[in-house]
BALOBA-1460 file (C-alpha; in Angstrom, 3 decimals):
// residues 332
<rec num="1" residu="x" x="-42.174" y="-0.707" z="1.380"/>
<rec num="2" residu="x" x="-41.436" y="-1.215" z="5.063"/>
<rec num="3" residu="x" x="-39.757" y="-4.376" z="6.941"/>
<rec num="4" residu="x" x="-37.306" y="-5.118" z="8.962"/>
<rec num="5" residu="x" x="-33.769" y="-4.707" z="7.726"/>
<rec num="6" residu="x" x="-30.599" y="-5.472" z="9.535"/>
<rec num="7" residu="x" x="-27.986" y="-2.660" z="9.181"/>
<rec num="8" residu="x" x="-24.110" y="-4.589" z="9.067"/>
<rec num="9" residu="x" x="-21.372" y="-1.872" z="10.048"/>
<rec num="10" residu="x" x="-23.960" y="0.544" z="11.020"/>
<rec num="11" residu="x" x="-22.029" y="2.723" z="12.773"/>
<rec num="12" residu="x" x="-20.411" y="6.240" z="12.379"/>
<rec num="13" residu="x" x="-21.707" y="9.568" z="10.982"/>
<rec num="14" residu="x" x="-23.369" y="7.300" z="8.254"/>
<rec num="15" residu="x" x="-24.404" y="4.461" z="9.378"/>
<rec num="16" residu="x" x="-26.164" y="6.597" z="12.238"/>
<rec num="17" residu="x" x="-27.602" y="8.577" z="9.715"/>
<rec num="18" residu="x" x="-29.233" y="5.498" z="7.123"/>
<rec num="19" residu="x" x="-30.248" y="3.745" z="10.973"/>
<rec num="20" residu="x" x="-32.320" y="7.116" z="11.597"/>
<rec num="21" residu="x" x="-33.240" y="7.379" z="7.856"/>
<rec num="22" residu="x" x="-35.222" y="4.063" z="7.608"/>
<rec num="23" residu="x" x="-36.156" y="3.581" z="10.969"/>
<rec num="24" residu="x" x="-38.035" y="7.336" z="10.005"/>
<rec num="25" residu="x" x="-39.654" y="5.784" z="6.824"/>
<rec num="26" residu="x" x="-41.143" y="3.116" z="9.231"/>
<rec num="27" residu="x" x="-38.569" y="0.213" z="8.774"/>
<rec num="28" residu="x" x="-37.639" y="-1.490" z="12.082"/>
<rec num="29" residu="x" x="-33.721" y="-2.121" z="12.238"/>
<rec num="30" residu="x" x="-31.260" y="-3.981" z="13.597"/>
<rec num="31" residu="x" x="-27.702" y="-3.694" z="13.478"/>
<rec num="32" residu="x" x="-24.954" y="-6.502" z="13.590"/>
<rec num="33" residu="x" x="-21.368" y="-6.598" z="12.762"/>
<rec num="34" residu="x" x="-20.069" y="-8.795" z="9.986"/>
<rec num="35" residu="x" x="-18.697" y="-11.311" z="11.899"/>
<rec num="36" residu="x" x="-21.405" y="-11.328" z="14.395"/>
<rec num="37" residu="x" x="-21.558" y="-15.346" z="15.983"/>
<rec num="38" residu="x" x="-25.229" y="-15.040" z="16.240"/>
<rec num="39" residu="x" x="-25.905" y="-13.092" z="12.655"/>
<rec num="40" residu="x" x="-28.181" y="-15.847" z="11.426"/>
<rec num="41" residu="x" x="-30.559" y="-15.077" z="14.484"/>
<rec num="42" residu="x" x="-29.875" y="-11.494" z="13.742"/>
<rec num="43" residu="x" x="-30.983" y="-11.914" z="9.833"/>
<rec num="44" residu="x" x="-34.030" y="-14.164" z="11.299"/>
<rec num="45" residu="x" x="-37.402" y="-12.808" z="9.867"/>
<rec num="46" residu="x" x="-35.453" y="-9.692" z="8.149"/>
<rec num="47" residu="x" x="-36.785" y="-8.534" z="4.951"/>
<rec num="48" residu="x" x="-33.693" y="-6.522" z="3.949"/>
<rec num="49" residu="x" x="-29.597" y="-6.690" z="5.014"/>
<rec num="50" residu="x" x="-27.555" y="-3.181" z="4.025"/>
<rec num="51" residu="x" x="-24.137" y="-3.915" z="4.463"/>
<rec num="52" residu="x" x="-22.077" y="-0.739" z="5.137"/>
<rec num="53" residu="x" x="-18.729" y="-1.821" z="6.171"/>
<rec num="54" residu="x" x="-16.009" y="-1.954" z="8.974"/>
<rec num="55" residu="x" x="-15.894" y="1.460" z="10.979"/>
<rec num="56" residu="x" x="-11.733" y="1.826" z="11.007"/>
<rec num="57" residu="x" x="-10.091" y="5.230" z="12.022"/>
<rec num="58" residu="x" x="-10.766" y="7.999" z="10.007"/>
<rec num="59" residu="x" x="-7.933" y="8.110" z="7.841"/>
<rec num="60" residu="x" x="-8.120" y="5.007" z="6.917"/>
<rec num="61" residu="x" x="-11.613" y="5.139" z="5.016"/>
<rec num="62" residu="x" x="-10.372" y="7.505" z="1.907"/>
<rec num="63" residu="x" x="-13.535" y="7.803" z="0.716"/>
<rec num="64" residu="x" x="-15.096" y="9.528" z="3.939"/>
<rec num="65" residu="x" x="-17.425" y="7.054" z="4.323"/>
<rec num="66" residu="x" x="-15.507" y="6.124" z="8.114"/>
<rec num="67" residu="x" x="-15.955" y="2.602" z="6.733"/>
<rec num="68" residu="x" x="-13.777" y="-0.007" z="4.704"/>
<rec num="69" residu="x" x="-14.856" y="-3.403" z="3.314"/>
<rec num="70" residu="x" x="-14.781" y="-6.423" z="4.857"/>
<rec num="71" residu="x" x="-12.397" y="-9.475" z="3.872"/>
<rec num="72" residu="x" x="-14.035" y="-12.384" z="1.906"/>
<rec num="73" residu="x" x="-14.398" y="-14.249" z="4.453"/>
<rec num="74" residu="x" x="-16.460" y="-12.305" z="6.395"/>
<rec num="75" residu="x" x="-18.084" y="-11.310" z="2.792"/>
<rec num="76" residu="x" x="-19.117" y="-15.051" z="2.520"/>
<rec num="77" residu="x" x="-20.279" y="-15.606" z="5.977"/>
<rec num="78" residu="x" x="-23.159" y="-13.022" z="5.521"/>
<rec num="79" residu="x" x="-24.054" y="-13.922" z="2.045"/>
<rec num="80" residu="x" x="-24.005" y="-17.318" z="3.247"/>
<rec num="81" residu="x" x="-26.286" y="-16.413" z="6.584"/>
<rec num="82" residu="x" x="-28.116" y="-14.294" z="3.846"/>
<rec num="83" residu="x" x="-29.608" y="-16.914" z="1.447"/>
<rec num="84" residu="x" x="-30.247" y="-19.206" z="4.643"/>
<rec num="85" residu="x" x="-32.549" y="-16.685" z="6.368"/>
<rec num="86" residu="x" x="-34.205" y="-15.920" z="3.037"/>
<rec num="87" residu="x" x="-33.379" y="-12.229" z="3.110"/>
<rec num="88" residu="x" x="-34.950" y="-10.697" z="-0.135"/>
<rec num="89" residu="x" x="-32.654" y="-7.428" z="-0.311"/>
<rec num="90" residu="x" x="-29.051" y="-6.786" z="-0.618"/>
<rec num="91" residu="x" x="-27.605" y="-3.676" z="-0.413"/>
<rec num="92" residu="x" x="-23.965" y="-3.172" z="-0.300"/>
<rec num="93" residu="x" x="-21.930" y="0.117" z="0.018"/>
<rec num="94" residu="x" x="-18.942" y="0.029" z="-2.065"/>
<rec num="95" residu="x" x="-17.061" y="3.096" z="-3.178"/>
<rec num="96" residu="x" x="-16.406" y="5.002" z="-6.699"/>
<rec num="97" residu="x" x="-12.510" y="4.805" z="-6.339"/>
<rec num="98" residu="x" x="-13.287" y="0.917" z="-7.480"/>
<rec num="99" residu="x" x="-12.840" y="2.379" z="-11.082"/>
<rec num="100" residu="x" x="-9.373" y="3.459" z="-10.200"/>
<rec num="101" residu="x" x="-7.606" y="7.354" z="-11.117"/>
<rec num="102" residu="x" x="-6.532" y="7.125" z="-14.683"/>
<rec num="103" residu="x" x="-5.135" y="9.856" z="-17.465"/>
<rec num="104" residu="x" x="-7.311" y="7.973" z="-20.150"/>
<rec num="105" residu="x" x="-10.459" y="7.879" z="-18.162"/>
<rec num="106" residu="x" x="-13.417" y="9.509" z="-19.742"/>
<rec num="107" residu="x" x="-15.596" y="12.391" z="-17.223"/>
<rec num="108" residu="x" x="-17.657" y="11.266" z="-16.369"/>
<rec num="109" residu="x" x="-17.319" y="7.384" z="-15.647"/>
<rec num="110" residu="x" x="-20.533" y="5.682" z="-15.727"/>
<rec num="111" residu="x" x="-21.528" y="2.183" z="-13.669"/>
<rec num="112" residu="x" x="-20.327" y="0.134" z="-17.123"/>
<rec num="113" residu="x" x="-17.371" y="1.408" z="-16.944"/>
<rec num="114" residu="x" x="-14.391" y="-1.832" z="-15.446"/>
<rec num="115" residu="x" x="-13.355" y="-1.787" z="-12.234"/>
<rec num="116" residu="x" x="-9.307" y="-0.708" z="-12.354"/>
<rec num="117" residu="x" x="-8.450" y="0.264" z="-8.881"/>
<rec num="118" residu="x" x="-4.885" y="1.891" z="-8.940"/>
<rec num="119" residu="x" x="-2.319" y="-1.480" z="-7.659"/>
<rec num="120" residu="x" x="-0.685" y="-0.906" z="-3.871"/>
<rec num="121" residu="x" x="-3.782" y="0.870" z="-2.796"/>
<rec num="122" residu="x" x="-5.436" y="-1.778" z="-0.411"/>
<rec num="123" residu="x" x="-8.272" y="0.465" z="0.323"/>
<rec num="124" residu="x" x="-9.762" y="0.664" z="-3.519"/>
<rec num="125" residu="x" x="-8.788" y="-2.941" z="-4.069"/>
<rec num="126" residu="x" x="-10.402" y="-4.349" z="-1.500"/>
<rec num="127" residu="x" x="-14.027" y="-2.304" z="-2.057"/>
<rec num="128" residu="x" x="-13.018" y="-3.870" z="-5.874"/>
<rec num="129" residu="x" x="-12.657" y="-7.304" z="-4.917"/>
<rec num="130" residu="x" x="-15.728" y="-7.172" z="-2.758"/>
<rec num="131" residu="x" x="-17.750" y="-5.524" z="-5.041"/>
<rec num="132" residu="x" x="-17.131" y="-8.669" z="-7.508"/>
<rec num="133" residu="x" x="-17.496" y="-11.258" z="-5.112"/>
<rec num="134" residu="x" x="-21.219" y="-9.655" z="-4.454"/>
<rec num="135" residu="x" x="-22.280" y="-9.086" z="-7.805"/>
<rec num="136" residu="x" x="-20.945" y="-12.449" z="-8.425"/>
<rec num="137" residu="x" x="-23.147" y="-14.116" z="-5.658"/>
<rec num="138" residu="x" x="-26.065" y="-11.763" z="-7.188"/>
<rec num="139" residu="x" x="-25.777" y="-13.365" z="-10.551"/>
<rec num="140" residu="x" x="-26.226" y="-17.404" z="-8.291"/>
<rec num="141" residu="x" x="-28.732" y="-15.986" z="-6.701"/>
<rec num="142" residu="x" x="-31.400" y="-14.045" z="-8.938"/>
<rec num="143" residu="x" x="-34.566" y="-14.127" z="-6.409"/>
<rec num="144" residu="x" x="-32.547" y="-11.492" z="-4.501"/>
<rec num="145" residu="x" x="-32.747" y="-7.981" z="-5.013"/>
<rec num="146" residu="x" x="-28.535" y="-6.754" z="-4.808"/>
<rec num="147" residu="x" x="-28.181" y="-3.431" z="-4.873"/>
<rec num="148" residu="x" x="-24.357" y="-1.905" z="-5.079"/>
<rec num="149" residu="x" x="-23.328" y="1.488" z="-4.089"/>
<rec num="150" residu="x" x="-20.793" y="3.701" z="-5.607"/>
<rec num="151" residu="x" x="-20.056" y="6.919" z="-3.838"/>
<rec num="152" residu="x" x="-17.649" y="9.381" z="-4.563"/>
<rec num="153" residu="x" x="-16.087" y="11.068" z="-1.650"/>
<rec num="154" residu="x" x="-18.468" y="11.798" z="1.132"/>
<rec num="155" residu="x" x="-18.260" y="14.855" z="3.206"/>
<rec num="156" residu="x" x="-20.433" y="16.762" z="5.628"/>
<rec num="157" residu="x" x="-20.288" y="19.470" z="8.371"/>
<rec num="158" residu="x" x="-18.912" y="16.726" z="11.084"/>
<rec num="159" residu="x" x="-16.440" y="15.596" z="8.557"/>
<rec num="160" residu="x" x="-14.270" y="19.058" z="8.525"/>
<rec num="161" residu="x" x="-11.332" y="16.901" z="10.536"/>
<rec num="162" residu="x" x="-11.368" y="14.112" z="8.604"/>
<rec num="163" residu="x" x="-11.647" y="16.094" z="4.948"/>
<rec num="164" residu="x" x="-8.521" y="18.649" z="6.275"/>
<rec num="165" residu="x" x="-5.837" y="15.739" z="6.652"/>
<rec num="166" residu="x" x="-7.150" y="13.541" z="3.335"/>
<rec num="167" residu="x" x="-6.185" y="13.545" z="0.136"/>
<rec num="168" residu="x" x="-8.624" y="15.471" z="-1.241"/>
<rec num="169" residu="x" x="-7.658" y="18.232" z="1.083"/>
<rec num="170" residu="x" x="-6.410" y="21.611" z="-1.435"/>
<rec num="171" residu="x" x="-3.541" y="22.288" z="0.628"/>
<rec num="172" residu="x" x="0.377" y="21.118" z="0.468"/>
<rec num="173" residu="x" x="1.663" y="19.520" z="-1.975"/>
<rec num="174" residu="x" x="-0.289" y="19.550" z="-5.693"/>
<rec num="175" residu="x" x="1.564" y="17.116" z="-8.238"/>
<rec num="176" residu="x" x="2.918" y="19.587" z="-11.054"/>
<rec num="177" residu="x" x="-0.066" y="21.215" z="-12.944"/>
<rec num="178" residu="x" x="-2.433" y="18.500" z="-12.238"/>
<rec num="179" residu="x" x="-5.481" y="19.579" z="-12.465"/>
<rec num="180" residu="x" x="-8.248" y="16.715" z="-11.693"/>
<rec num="181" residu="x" x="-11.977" y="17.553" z="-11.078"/>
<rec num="182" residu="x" x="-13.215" y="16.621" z="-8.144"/>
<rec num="183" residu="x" x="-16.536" y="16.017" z="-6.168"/>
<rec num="184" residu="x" x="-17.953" y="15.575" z="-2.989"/>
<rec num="185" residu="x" x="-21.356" y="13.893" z="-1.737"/>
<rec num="186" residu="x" x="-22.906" y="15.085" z="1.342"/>
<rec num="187" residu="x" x="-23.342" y="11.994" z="3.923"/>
<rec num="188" residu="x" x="-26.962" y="13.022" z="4.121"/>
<rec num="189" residu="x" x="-27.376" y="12.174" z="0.400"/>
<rec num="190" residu="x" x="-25.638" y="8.741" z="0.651"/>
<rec num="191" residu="x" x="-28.229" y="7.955" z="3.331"/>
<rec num="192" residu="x" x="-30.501" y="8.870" z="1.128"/>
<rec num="193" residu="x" x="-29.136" y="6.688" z="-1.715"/>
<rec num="194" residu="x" x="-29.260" y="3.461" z="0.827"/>
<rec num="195" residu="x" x="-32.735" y="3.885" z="1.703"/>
<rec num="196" residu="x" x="-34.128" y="4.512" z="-2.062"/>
<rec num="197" residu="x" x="-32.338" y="1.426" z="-2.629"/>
<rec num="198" residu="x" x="-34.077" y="-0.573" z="0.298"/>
<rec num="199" residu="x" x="-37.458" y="1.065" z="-0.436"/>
<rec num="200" residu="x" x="-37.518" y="1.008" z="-4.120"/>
<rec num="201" residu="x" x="-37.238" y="-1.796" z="-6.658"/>
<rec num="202" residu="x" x="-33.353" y="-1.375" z="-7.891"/>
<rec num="203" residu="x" x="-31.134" y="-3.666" z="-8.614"/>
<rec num="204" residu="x" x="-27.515" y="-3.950" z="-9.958"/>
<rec num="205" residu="x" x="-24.558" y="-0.861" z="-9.672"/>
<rec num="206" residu="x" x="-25.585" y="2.754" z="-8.884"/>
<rec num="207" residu="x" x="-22.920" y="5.494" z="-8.771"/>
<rec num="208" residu="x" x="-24.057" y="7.813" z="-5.783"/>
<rec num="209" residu="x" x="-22.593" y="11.901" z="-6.572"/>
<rec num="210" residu="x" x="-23.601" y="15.269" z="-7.064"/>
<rec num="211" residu="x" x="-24.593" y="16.668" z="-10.284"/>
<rec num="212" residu="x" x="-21.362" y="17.391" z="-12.258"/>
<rec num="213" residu="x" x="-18.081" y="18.416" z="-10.165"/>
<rec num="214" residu="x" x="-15.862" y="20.939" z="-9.660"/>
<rec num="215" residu="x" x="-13.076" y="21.942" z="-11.768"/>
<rec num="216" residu="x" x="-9.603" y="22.301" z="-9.805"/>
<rec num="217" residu="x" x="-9.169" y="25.900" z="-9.980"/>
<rec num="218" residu="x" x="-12.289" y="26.262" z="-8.749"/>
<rec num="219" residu="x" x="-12.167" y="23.957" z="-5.880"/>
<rec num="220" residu="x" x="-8.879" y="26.093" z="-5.241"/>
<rec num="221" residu="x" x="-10.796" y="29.024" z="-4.853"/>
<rec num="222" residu="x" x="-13.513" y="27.732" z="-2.623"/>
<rec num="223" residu="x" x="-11.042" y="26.683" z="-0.032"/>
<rec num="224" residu="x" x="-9.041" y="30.497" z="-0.213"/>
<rec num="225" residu="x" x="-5.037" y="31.286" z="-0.512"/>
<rec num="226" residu="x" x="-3.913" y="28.047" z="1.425"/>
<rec num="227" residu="x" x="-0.276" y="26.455" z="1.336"/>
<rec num="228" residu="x" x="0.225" y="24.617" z="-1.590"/>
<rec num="229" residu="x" x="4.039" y="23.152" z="-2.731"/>
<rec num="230" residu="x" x="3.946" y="22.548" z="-6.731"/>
<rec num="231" residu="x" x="6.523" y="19.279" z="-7.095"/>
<rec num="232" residu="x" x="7.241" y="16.591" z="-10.024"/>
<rec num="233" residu="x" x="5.272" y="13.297" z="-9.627"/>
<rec num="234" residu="x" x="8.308" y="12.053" z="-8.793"/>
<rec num="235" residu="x" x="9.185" y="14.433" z="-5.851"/>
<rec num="236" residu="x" x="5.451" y="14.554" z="-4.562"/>
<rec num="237" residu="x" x="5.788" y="10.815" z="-4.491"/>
<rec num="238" residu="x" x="8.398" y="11.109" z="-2.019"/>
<rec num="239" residu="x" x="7.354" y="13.421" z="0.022"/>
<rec num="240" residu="x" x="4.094" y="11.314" z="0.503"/>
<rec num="241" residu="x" x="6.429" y="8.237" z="1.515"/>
<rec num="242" residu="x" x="8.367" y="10.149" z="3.884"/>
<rec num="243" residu="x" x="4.887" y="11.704" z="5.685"/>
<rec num="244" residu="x" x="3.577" y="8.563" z="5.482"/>
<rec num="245" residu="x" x="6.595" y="6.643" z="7.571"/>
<rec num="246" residu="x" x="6.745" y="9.703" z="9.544"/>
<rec num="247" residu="x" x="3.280" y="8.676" z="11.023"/>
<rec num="248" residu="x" x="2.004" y="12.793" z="9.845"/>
<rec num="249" residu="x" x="-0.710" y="11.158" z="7.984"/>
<rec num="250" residu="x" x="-2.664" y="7.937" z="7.688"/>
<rec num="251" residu="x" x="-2.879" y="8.511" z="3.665"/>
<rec num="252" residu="x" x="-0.933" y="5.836" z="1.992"/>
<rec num="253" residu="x" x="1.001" y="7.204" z="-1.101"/>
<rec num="254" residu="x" x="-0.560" y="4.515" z="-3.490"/>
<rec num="255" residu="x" x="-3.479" y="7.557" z="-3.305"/>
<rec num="256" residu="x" x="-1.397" y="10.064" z="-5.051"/>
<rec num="257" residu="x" x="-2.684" y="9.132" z="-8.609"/>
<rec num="258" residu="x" x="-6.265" y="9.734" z="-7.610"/>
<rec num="259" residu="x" x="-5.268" y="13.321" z="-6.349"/>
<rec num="260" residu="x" x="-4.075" y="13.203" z="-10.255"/>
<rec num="261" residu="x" x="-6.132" y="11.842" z="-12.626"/>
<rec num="262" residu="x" x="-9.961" y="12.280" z="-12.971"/>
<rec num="263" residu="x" x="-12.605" y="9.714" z="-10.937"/>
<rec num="264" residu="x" x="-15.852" y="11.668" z="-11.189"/>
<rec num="265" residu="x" x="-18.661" y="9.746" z="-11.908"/>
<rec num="266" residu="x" x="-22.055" y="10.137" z="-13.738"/>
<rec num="267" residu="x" x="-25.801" y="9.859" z="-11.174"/>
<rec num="268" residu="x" x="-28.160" y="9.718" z="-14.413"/>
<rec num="269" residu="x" x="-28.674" y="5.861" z="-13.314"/>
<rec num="270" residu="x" x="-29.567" y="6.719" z="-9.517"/>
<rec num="271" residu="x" x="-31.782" y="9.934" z="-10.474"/>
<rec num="272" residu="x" x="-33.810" y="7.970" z="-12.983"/>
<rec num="273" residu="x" x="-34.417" y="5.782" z="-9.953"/>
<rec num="274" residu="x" x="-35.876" y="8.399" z="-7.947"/>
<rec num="275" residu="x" x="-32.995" y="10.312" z="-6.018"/>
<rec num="276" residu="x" x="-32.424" y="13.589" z="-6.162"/>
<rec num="277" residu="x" x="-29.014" y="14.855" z="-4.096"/>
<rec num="278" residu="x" x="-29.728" y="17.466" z="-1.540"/>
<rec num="279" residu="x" x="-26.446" y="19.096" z="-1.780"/>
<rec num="280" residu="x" x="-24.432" y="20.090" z="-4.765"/>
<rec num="281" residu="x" x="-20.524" y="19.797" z="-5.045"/>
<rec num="282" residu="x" x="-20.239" y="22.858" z="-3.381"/>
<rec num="283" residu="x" x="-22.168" y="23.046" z="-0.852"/>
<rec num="284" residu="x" x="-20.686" y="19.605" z="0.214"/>
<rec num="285" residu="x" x="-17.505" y="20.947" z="0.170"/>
<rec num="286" residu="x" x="-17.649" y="24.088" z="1.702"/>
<rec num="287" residu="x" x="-19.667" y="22.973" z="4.480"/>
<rec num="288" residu="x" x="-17.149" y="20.386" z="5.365"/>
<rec num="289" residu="x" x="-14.137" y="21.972" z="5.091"/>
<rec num="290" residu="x" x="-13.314" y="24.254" z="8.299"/>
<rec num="291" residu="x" x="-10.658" y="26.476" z="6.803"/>
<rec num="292" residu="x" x="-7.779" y="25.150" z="8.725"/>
<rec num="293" residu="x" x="-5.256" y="27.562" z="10.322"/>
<rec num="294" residu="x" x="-6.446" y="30.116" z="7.833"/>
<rec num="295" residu="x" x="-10.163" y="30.838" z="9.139"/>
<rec num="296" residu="x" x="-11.079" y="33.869" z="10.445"/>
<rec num="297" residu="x" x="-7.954" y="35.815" z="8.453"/>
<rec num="298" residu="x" x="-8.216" y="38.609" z="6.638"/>
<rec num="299" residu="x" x="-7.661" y="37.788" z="2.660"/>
<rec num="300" residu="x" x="-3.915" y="39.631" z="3.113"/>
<rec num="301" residu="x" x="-2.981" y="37.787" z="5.924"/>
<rec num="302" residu="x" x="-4.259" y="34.462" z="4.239"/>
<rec num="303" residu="x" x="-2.239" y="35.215" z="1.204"/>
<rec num="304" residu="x" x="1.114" y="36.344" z="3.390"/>
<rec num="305" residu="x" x="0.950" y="32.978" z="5.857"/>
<rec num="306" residu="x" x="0.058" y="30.976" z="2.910"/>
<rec num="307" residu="x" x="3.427" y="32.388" z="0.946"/>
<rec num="308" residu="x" x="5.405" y="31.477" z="4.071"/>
<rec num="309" residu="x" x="3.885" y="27.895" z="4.339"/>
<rec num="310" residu="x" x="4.826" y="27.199" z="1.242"/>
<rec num="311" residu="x" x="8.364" y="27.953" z="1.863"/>
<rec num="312" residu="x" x="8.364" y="26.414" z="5.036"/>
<rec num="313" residu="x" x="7.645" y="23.171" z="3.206"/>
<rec num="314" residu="x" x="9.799" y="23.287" z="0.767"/>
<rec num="315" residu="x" x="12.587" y="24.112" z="3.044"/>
<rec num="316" residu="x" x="11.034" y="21.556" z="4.764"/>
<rec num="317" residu="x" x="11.425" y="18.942" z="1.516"/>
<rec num="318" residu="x" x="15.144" y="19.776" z="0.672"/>
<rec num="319" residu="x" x="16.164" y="18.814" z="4.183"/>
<rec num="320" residu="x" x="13.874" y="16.224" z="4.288"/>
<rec num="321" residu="x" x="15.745" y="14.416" z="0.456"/>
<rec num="322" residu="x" x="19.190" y="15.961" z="1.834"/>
<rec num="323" residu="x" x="18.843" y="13.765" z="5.206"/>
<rec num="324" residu="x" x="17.816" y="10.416" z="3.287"/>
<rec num="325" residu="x" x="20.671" y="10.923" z="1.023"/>
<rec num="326" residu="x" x="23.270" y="11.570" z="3.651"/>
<rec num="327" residu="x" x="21.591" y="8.314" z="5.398"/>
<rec num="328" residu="x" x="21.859" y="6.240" z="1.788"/>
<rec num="329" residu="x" x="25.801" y="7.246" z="1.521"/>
<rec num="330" residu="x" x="26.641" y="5.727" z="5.605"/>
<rec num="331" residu="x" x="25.168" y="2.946" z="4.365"/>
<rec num="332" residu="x" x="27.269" y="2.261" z="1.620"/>
């Protein structure tokens, strides 16, 4: 099926990427921004509206995606221009870390599972609340198709920057013995994922991921000896807060459980439909993660500079606790 579909928050490695996608399957687009004055003329004659998200600074989209969701009032102002212009097609890019990091969740989660973001982290509550507020307009308006996106974290080759200073980064600090899968969607498959949904007939929640996912140790030994501090929930907690204030990374520590506890999700849903990732785990991984400081070195050298990392941040860490105590004390 071709049309014309409007692309909202089309911009970024992604949105570039499902503009080029559809526009290739012979779809004419446009693309708008949510609160665009004029998006009812944009929407005018448009067959199909994919809603992306806001392009914010990298570290600020956790999931890789470069995007975050919009507030519900912008939400409402283009489901609102949506049923006036008739569109026929929703599809709406949320995220997987709407089902929240938990100890007691099962591997894989599939799209029944609830929606339990983990509280204080704004990013997975928000893509939660919006997610909701959709499939709650959806259910007021059946003559639409809605379509809702669930990607896990989403990687590729010009997303080696971002992926190094995340959370799902393998070096610094690991929480104890935690020892979370992970996974990792290539962007190129999450275009892919949009534009099955625009082109085919689906409808409702489809997680978006890679066959299976990669087991910790593993993951560990894709990315090579790197610095890694072992610390207490507790003490890893802090050290997150005190990077986080210290402006050394955009990562708020509300992420720390889903560096924890298991997120993966299940694709049987979205390759029934048709899709078939490009990419495994793996691949996505490796070809988005640069190496760091550590490329290039010879597997001694790795090991030795990783060993001296390591107790360069703990030193690091004591000094760190020993300063905010010695501050706590003047106080009182």
């Amino acid at each position: 099926m071709t049309g014309t579909v409007v692309a909202i928050g089309a911009t970024g490695p992604l949105g570039r990427r499902v503009s080029a996608r559809l526009a290739a399957e012979g779809d004419e687009v446009r693309t708008t921004v949510f609160d665009a004055a004029d998006l009812g003329a944009v929407l005018d004659r448009a067959s199909t509206a994919v809603a992306l998200g806001h392009a914010v600074r990298a570290s600020a989209a956790l999931d890789g995606t470069g995007l975050v969701a919009p507030d519900e009032p912008a939400t409402r102002h283009l489901l609102d221009a949506v049923a006036e212009a008739g569109i026929g097609v929703v599809v709406w890019l949320s995220s997987a870390m709407v089902y929240g990091a938990w100890p007691e969740n099962p591997i894989p989660l599939t799209e029944t599972a609830v929606r339990r973001p983990n509280p204080g982290l704004r990013f997975a509550e928000d893509k939660s609340d919006r997610d909701r507020q959709v499939l709650d307009w959806a259910a007021a308006h059946p003559s639409v198709r809605v379509v809702v996106l669930r990607p896990t974290v989403t990687v590729g080759a010009d997303h080696s920057g971002w992926l190094a200073r995340s959370p799902w980064s393998v070096t610094g600090v690991q929480v104890g013995d935690a020892d979370a899968p992970s996974q990792f969607v290539h962007v190129d498959d999450v275009a892919a994922a949009v534009a099955l949904a625009v082109d085919r007939p689906l409808a409702g929640v489809y997680n978006v991921a890679p066959d299976g996912w990669i087991p910790a140790e593993q993951l560990r030994a894709l990315s090579g000896p790197t610095p890694r501090l072992h610390l207490p929930a507790a003490a890893a907690e802090l050290v997150a807060r005190l990077r986080f204030r210290a402006g050394f990374t955009g990562t708020p520590p509300a992420a720390l459980p889903y560096t924890v506890h298991p997120w993966v999700v299940a694709n049987d849903r979205l390759r029934a439909a048709g899709w078939e990732p490009g990419h495994s785990n793996e691949e996505a991984f490796v070809e988005a993660d640069d190496g760091g400081i550590f490329a290039g070195l010879d597997p001694r050298r790795r090991q030795l500079l990783s060993l001296g990392a390591v107790g360069f941040v703990g030193a690091a860490l004591v000094a760190a606790v020993a300063g905010l105590i010695v501050r706590r004390s003047r106080r009182r």
